[in-house]
N, C-alpha and C positions, 0 to 999 in steps of 0.2 A: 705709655703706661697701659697695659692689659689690665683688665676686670675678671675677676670670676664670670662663668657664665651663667645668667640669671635662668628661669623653667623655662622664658620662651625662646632665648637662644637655645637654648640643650635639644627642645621641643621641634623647635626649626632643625636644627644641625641631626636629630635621629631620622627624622620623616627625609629630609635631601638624602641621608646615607640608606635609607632604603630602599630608595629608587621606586615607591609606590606613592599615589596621589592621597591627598589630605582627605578625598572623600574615600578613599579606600582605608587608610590611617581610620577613620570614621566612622565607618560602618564595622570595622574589626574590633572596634572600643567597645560600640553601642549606640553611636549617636545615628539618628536619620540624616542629618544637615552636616555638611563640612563644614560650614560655615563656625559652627562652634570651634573647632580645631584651628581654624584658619584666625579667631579671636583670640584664640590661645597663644599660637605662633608671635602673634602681633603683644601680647602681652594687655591686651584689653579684659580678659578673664581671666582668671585661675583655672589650673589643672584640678578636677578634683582629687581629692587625695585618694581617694577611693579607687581613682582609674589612672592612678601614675604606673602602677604594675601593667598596667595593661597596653598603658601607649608604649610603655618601652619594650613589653613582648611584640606587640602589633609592630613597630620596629626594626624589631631584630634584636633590640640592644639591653643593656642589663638593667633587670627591673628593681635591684639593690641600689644602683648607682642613683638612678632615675629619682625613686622614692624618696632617697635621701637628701639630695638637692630639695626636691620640693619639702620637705618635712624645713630642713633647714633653711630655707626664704620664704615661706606661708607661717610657720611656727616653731622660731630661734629657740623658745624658750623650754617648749616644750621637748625640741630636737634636745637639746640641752642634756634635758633630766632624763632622755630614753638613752642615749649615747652613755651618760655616769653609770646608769644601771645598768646596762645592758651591754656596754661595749659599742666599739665603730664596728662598723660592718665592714666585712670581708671586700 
C-alpha cells in the first residue's frame, strides 16, 4: 500500500533530485544552519509556508506543486476554501 508523500518526503525527494547539499538547499532559502532543513527532511519542523516557494525554486522544482502539498498537510482546511475559490492549481 503507497501513501501520499507527506512535506518531508517531497522535501527529501527535491533536495536528492538536485544533486546540491542541504547546506546549499540552505543558504539559497535563507537559513545560516542546515540543520534546520535537515529537521525538516526528517519531518521534526515544518516547512514554513512562507519558504515552500523557495525550497522548491532552490530545487529546481515547481514551487506550485511544492506550496500546495504543504498548504494541504499544515492547513486541510484552509487548502480547502483557497482550492473552492480559487480553483486547483495548474
Amino acid at each position: 500500500m503507497t501513501h501520499a508523500p507527506t512535506v518531508a518526503d517531497e522535501l527529501r525527494r527535491m533536495i536528492d533530485a538536485s544533486g546540491k547539499s542541504q547546506r546549499e538547499i540552505a543558504a539559497a532559502v535563507g537559513y545560516e544552519r542546515p540543520n534546520v532543513v535537515s529537521m525538516m527532511v526528517k519531518g521534526q519542523t515544518k516547512v514554513p509556508l512562507q519558504k515552500a516557494p523557495a525550497f522548491a525554486k532552490a530545487c529546481g522544482a515547481d514551487p506550485i506543486a511544492f506550496t500546495s502539498l504543504v498548504m494541504s498537510e499544515y492547513h486541510p482546511e484552509a487548502w480547502e476554501v483557497l482550492r473552492d475559490v480559487f480553483g486547483a492549481p495548474h
